[in-house]
Every structure is written in structure tokens, then in C-alpha cells.
PyMOL Python script that loads the backbone (N, CA, C, O; Angstrom):
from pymol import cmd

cmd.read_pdbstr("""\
ATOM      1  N   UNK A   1       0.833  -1.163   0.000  1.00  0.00           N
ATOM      2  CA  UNK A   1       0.000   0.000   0.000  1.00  0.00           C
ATOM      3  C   UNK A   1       0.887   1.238   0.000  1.00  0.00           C
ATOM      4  O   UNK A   1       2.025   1.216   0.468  1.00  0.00           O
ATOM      5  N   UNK A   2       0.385   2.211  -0.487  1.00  0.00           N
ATOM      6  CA  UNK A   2       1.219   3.402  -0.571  1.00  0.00           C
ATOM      7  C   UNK A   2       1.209   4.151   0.341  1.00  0.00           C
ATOM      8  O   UNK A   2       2.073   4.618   1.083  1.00  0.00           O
ATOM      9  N   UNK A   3      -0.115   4.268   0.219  1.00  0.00           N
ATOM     10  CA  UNK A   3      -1.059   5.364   1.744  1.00  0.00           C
ATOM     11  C   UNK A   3      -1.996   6.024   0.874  1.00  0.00           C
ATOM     12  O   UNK A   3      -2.430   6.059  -0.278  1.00  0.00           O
ATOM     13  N   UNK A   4      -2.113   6.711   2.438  1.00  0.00           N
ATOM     14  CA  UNK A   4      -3.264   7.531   1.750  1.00  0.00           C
ATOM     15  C   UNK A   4      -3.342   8.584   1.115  1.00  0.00           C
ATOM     16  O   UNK A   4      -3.274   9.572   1.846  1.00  0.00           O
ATOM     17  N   UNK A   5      -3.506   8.886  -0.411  1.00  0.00           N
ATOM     18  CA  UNK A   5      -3.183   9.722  -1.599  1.00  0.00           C
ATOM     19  C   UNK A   5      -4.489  10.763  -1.744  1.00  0.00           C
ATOM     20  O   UNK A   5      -5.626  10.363  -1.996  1.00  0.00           O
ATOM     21  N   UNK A   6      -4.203  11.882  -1.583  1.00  0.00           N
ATOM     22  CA  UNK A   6      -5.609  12.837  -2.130  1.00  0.00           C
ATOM     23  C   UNK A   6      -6.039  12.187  -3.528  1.00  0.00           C
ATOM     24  O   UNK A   6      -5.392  11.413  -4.233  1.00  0.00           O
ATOM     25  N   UNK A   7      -7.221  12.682  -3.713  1.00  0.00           N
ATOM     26  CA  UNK A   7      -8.251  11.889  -4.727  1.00  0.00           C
ATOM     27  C   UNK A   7      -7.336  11.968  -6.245  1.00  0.00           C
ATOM     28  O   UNK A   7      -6.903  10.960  -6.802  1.00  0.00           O
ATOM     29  N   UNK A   8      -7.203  12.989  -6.622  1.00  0.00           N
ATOM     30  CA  UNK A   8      -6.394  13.134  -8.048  1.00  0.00           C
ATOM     31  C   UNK A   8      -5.188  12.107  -7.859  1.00  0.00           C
ATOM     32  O   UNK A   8      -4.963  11.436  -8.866  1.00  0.00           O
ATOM     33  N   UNK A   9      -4.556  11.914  -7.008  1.00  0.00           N
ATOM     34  CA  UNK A   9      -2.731  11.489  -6.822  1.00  0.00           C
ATOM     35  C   UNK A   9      -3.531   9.828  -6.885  1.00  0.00           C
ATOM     36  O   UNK A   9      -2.788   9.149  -7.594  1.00  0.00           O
ATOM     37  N   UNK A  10      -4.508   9.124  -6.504  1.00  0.00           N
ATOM     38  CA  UNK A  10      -5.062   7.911  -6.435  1.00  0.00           C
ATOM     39  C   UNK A  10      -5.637   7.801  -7.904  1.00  0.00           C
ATOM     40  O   UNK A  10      -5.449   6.728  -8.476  1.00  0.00           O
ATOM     41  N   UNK A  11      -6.322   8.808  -8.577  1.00  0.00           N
ATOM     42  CA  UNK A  11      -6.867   8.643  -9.696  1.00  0.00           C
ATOM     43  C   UNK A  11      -5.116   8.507 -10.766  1.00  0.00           C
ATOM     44  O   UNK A  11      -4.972   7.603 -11.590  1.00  0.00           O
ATOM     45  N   UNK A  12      -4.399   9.195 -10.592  1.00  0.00           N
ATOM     46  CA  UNK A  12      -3.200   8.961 -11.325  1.00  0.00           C
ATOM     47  C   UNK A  12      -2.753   8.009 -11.374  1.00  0.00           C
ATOM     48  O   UNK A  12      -2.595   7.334 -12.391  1.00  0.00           O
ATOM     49  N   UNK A  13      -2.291   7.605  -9.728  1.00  0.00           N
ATOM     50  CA  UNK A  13      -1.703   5.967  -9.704  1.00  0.00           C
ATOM     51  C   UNK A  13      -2.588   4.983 -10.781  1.00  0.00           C
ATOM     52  O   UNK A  13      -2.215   4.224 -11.675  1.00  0.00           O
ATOM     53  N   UNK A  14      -3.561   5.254 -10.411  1.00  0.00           N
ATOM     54  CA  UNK A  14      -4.644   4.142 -11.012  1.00  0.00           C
ATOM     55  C   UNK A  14      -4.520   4.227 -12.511  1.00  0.00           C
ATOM     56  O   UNK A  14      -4.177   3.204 -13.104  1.00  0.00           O
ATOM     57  N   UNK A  15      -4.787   5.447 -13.266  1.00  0.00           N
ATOM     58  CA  UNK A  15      -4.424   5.403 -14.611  1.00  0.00           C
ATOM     59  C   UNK A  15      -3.007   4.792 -15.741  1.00  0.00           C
ATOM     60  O   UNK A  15      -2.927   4.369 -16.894  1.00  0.00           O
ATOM     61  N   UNK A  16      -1.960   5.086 -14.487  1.00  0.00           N
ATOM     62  CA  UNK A  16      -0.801   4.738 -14.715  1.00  0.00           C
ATOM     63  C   UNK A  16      -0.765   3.231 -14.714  1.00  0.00           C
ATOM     64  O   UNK A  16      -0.503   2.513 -15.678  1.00  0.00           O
ATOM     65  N   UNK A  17      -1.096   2.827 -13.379  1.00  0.00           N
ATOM     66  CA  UNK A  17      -0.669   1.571 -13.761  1.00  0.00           C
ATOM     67  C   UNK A  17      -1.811   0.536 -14.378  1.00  0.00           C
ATOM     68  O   UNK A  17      -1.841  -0.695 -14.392  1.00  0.00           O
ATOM     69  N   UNK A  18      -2.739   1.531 -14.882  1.00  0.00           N
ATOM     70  CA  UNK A  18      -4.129   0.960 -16.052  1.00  0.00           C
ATOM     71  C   UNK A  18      -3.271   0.678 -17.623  1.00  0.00           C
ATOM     72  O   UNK A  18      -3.363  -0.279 -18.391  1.00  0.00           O
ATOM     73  N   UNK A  19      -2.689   1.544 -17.683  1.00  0.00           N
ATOM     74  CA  UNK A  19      -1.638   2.065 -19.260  1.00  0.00           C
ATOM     75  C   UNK A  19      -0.594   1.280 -18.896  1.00  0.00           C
ATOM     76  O   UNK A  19      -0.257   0.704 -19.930  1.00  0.00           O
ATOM     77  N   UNK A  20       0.008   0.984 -18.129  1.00  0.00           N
ATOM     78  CA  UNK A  20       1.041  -0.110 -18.221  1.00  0.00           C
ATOM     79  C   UNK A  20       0.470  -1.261 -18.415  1.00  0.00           C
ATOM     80  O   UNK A  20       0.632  -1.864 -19.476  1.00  0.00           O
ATOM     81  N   UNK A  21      -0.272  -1.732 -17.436  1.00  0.00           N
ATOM     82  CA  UNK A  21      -0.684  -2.982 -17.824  1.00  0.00           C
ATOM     83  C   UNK A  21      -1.505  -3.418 -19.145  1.00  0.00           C
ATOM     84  O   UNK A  21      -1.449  -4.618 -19.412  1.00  0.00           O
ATOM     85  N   UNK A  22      -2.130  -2.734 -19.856  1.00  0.00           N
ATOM     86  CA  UNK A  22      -2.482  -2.579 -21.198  1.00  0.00           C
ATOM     87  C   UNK A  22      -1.461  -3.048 -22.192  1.00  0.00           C
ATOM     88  O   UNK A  22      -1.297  -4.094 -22.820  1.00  0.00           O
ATOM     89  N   UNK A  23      -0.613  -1.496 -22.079  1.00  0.00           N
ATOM     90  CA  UNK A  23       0.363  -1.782 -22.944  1.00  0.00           C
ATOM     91  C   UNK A  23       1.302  -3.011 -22.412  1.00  0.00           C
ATOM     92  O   UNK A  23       1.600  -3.759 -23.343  1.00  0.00           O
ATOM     93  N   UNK A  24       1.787  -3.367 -21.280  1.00  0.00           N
ATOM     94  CA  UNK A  24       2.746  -4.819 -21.413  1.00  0.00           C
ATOM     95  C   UNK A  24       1.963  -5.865 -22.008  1.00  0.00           C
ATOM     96  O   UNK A  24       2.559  -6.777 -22.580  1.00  0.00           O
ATOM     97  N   UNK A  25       0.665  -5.859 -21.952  1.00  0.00           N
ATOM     98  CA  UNK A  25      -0.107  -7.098 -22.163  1.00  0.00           C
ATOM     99  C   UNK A  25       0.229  -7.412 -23.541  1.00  0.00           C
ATOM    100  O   UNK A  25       0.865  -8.352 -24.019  1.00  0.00           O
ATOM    101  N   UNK A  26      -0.368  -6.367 -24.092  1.00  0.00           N
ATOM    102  CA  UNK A  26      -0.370  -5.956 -25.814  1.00  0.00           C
ATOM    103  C   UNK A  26       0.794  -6.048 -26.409  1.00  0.00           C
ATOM    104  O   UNK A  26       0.670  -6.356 -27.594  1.00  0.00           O
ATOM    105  N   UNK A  27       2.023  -5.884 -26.012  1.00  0.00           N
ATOM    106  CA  UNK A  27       3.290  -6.235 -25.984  1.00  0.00           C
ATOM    107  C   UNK A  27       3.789  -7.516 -26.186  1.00  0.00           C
ATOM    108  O   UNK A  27       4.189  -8.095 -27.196  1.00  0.00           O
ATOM    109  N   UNK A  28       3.670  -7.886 -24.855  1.00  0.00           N
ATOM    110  CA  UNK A  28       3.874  -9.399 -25.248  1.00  0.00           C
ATOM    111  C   UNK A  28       3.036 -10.238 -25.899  1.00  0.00           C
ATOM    112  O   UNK A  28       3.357 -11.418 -26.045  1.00  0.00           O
ATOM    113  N   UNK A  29       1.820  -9.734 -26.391  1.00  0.00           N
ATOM    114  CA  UNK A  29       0.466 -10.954 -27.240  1.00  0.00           C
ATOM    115  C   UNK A  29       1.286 -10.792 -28.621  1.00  0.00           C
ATOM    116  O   UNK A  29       1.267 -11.516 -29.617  1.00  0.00           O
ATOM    117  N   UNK A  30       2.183  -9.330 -28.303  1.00  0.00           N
ATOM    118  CA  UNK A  30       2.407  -9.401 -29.957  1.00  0.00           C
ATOM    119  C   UNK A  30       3.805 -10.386 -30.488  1.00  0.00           C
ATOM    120  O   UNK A  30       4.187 -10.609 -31.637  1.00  0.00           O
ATOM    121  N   UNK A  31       4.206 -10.718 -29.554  1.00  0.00           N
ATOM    122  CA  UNK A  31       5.234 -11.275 -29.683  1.00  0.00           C
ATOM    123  C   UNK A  31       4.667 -13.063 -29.723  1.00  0.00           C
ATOM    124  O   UNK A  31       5.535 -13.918 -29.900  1.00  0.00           O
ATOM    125  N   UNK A  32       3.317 -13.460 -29.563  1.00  0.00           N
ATOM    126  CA  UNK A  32       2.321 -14.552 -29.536  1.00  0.00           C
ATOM    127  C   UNK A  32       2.454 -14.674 -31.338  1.00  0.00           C
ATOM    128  O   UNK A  32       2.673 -13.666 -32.009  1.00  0.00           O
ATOM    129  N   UNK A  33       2.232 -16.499 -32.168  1.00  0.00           N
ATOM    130  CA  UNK A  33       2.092 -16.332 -33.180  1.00  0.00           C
ATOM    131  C   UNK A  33       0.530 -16.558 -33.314  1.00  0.00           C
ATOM    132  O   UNK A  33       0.141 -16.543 -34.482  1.00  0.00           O
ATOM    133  N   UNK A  34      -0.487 -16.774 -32.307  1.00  0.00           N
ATOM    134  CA  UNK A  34      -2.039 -16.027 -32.854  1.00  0.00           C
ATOM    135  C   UNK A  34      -2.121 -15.142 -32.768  1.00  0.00           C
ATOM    136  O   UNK A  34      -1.609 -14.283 -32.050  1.00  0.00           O
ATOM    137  N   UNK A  35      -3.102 -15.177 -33.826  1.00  0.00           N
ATOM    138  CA  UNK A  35      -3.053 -13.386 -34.236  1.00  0.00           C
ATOM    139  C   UNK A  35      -4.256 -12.311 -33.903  1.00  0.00           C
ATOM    140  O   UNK A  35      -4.592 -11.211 -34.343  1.00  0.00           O
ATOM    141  N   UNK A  36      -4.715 -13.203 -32.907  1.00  0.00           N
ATOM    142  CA  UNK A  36      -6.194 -12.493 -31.771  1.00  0.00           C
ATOM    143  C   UNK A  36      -5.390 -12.042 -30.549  1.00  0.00           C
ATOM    144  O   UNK A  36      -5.866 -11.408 -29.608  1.00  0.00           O
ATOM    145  N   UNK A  37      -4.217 -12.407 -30.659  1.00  0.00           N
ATOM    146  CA  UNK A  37      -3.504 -12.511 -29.161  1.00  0.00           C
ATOM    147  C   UNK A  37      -3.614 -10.954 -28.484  1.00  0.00           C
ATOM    148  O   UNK A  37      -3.925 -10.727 -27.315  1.00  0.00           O
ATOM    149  N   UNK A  38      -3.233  -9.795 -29.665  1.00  0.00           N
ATOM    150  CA  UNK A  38      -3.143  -8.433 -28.928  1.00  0.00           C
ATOM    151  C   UNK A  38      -4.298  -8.412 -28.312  1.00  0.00           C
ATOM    152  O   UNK A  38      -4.246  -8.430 -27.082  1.00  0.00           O
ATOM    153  N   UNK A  39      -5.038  -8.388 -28.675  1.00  0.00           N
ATOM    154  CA  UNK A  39      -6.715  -7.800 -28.143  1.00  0.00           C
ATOM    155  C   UNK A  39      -6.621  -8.991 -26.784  1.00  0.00           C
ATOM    156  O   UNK A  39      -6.929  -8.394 -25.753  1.00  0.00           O
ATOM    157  N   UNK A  40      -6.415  -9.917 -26.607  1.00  0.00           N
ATOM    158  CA  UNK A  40      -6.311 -10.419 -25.116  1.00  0.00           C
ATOM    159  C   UNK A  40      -5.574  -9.666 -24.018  1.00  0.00           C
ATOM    160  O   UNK A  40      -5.768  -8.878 -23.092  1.00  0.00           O
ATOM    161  N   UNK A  41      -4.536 -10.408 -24.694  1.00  0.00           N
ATOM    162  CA  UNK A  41      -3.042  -9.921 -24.040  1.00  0.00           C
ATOM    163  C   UNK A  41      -3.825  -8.655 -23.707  1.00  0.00           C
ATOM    164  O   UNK A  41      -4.882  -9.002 -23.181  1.00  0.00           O
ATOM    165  N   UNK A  42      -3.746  -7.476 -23.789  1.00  0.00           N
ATOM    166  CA  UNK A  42      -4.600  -6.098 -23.787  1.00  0.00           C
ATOM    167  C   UNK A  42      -5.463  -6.229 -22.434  1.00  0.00           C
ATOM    168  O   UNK A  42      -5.186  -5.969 -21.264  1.00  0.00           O
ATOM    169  N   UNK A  43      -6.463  -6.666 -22.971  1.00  0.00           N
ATOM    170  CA  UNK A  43      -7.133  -6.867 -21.823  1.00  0.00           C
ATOM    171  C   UNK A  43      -6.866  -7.691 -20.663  1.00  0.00           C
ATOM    172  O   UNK A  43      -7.429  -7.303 -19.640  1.00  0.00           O
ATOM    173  N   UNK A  44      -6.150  -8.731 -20.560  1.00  0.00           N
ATOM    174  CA  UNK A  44      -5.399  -9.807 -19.696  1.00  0.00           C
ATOM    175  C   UNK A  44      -4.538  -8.637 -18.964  1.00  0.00           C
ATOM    176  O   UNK A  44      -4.268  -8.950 -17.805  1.00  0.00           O
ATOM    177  N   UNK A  45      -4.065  -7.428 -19.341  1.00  0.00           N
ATOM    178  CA  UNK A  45      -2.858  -6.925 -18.953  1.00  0.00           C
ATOM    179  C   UNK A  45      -4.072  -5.619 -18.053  1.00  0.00           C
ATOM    180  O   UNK A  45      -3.926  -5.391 -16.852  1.00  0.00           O
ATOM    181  N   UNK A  46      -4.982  -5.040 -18.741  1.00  0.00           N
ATOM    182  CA  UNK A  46      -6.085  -4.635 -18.241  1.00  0.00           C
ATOM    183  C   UNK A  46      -6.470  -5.208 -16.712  1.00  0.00           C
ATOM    184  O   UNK A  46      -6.398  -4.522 -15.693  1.00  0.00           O
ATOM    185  N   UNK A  47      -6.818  -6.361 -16.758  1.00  0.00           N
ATOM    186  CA  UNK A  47      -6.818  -6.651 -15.787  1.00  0.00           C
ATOM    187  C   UNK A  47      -6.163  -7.151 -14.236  1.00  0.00           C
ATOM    188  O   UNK A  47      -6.649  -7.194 -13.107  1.00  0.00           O
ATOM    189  N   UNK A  48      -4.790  -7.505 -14.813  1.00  0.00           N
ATOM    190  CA  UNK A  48      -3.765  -7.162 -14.212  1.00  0.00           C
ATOM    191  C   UNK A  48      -3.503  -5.626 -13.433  1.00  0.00           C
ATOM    192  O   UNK A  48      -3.519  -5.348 -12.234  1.00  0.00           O
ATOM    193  N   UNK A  49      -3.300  -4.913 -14.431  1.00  0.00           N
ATOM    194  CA  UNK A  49      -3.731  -3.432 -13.855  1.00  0.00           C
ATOM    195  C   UNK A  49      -4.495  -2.876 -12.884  1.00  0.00           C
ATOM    196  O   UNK A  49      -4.253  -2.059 -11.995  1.00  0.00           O
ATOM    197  N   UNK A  50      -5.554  -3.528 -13.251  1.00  0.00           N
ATOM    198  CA  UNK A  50      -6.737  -3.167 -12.527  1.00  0.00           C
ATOM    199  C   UNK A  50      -6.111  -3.703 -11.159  1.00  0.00           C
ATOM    200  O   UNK A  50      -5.427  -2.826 -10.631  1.00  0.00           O
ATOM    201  N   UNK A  51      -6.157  -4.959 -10.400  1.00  0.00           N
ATOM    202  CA  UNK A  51      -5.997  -5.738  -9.600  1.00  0.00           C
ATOM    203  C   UNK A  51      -4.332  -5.289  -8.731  1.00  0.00           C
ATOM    204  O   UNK A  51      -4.149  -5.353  -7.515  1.00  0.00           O
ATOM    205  N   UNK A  52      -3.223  -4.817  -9.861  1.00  0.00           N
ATOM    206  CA  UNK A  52      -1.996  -4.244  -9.398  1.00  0.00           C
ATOM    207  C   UNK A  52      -2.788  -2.702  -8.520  1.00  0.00           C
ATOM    208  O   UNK A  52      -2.473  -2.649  -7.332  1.00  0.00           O
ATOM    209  N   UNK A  53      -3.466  -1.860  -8.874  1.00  0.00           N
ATOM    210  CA  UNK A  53      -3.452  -0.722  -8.648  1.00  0.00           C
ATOM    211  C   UNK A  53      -4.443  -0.891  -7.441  1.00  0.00           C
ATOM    212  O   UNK A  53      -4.341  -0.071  -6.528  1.00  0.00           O
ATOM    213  N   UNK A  54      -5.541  -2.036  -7.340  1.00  0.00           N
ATOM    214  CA  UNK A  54      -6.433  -2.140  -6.180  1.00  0.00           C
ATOM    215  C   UNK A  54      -5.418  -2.464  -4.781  1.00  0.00           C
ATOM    216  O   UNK A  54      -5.727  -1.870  -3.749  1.00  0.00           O
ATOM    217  N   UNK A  55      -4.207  -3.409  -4.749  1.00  0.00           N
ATOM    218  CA  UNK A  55      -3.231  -3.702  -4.158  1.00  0.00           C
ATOM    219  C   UNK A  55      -2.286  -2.131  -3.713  1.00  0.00           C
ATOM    220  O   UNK A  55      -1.799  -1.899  -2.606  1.00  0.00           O
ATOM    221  N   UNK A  56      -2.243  -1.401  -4.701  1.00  0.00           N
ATOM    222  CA  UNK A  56      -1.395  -0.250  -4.101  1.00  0.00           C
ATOM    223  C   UNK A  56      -2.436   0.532  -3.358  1.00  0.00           C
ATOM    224  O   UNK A  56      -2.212   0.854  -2.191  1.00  0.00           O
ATOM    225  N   UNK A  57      -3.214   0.760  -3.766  1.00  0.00           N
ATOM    226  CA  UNK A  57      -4.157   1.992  -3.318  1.00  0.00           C
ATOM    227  C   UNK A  57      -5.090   1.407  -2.224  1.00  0.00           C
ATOM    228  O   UNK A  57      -5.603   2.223  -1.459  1.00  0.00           O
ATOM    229  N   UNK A  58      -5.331   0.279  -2.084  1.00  0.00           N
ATOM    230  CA  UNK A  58      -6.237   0.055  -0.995  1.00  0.00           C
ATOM    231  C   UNK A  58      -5.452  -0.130   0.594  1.00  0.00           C
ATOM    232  O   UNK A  58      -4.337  -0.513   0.949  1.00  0.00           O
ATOM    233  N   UNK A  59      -6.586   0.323   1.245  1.00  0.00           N
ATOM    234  CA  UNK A  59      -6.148   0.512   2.835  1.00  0.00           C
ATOM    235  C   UNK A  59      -6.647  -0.839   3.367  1.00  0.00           C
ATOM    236  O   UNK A  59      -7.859  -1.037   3.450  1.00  0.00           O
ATOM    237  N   UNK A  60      -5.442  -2.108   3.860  1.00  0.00           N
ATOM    238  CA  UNK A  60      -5.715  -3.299   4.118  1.00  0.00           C
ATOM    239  C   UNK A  60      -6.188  -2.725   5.656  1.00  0.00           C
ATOM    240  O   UNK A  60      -7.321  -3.037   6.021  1.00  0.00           O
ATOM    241  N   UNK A  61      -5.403  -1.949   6.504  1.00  0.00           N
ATOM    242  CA  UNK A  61      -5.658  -1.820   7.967  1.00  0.00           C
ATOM    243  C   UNK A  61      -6.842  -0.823   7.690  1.00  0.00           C
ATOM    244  O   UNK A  61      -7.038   0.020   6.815  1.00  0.00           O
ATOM    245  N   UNK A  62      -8.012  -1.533   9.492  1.00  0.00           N
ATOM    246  CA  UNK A  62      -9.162  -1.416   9.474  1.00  0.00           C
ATOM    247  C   UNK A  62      -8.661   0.020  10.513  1.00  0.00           C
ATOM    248  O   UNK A  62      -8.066  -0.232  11.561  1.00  0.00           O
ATOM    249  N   UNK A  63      -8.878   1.128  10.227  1.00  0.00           N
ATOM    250  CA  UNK A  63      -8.927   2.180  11.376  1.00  0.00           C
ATOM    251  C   UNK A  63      -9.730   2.389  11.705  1.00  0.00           C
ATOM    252  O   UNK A  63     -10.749   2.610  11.051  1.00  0.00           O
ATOM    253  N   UNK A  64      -9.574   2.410  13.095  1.00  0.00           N
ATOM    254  CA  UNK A  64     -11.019   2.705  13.899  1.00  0.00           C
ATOM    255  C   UNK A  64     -10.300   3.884  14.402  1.00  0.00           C
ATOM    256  O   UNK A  64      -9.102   3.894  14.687  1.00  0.00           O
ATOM    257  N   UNK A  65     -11.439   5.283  14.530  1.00  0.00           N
ATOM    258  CA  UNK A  65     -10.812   6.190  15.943  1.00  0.00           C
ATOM    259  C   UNK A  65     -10.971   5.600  16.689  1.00  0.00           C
ATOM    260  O   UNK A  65     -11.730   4.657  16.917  1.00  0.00           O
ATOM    261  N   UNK A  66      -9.711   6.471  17.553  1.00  0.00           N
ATOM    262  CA  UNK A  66      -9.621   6.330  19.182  1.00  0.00           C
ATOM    263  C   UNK A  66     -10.200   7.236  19.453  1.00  0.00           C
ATOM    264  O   UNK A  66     -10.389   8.341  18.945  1.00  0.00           O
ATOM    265  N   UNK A  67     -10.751   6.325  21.015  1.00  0.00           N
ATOM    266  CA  UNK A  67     -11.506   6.920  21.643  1.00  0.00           C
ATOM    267  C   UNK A  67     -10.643   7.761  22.606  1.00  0.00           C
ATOM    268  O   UNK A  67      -9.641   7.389  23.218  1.00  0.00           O
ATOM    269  N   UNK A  68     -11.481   9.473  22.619  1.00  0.00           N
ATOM    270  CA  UNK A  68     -10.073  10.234  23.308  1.00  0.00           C
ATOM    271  C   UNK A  68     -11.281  10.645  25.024  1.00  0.00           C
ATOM    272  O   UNK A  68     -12.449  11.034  25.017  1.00  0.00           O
ATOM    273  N   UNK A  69     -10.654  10.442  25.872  1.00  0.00           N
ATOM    274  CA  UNK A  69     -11.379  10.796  27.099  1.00  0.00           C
ATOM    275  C   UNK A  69     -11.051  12.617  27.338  1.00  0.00           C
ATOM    276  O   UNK A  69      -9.955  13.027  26.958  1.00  0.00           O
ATOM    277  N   UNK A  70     -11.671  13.237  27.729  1.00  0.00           N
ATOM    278  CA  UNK A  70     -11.517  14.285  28.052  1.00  0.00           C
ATOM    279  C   UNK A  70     -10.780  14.621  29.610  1.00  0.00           C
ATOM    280  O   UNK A  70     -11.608  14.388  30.490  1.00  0.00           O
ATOM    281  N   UNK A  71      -9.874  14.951  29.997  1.00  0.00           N
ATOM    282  CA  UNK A  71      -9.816  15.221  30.953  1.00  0.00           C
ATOM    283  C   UNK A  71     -10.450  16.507  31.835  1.00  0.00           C
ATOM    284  O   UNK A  71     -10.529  17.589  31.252  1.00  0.00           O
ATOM    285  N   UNK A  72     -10.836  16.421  33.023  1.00  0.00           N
ATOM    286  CA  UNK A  72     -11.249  17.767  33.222  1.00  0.00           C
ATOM    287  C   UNK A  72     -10.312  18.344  34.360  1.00  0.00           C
ATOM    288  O   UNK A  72      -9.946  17.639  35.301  1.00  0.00           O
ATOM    289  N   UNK A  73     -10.016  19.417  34.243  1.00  0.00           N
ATOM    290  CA  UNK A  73      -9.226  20.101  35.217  1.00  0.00           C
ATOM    291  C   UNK A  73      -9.420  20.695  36.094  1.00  0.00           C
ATOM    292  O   UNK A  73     -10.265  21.574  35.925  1.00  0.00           O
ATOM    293  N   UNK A  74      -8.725  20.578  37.652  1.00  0.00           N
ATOM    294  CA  UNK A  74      -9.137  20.677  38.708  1.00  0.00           C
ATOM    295  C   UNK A  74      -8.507  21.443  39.385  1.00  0.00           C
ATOM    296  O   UNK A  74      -8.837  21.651  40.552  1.00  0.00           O
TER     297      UNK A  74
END
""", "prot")
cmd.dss("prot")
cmd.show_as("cartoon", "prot")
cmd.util.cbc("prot")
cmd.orient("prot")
């Protein structure tokens, strides 16, 4: 996890590593001798992406506030 990213800096990560995984997919299908392979590969890498960027950006720890007592002064 990275942490916690203001909304744009999370929407970036996410795009970024949407376009990588695309393009590696598509990459290597092309280097495949079927010839449907890009359009998988593509999406195979799509989804990779997807699943890489849910792993960076998501918050595995459950935070709960603490509970703060007030003291009163005497």
C-alpha cells in the first residue's frame, strides 16, 4: 500500500498503472504467433492493472478512531 493519496494522486496511480498494464499485455500478445492474441493480451494486462493498482491503493488496515477521554481540570 502506498497510503493515503488525495483523490487526483489515487486517480493517477490508477491510470498509470491501467496504461502499463495494457500496454505490457499488448506487448507481449504481440510477440504470440495467434493473431487475436493483442486484443487479449490487452485486456489480460487490463486486468492485471486493474488488480496491481487495487493492491497499491487500498487501505488493508481497518482504522477505527480512538476513543479520546476528556480530561477535566481541577
Amino acid at each position: 500500500m502506498i497510503g493515503p493519496l488525495p483523490r487526483l494522486h489515487s486517480l493517477l496511480v490508477l491510470v498509470t498503472v491501467l496504461l502499463a498494464g495494457v500496454t505490457g499485455g499488448a506487448w507481449v500478445a504481440h510477440f504470440s504467433r495467434v493473431p487475436v492474441a493483442i486484443g487479449a493480451g490487452a485486456l489480460l494486462g487490463a486486468l492485471l492493472g486493474a488488480a496491481a493498482s487495487y493492491l497499491l491503493l487500498h487501505d488493508f488496515h481497518q482504522r477505527t478512531p480512538a476513543h479520546v477521554r476528556a480530561r477535566s481540570r481541577r
